[in-house]
C-alpha positions, 0 to 999 in steps of 0.5 A: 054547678057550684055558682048556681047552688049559691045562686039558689042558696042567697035567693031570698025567697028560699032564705023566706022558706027556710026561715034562716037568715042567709047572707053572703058576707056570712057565707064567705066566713068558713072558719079557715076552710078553704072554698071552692075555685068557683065559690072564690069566684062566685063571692068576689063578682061584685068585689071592687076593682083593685089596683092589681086587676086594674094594673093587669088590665091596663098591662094587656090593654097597653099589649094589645095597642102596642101590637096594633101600633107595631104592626101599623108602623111595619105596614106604612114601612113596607109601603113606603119603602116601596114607594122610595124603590119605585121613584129610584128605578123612575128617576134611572130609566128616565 
């Protein structure tokens, strides 16, 4: 709710009908109040992307790879250690 009242707030056809001049650099300015967690987040959707949020992104992103690289790695194990099982009971029964 809070998203689509600033939304509506910034649009500049209700800035033309108030006859204010509406901005969201002014609008993040609240004197030390502290803004709403939407507000927060409303205010900083085009902010550019920080170390911090690109450290954090490349952290899961190097996660999620790691753990499709491990599991890959356990499947070819398994595999090949069947493998090496089967020529073993071959090479005995012959």
């Amino acid at each position: 709710m809070i998203r689509d009242i600033l939304e509506s707030l910034y649009d500049p056809r209700f800035a033309r009908s108030v006859q204010y001049n509406l901005d969201e650099p002014s609008g993040r300015i609240v004197g030390g109040l502290s803004l709403h967690p939407a507000a927060e987040i409303y205010y900083h959707r085009n902010d550019l992307l920080t170390a911090d949020r690109l450290g954090r992104f490349s952290f899961v992103a190097s996660a999620f790879a790691g753990l499709f690289a491990g599991i890959q790695f356990a499947a070819r194990f398994r595999r090949a250690e069947r493998v090496r099982r089967r020529r073993r009971l071959l090479a005995v029964e012959f």
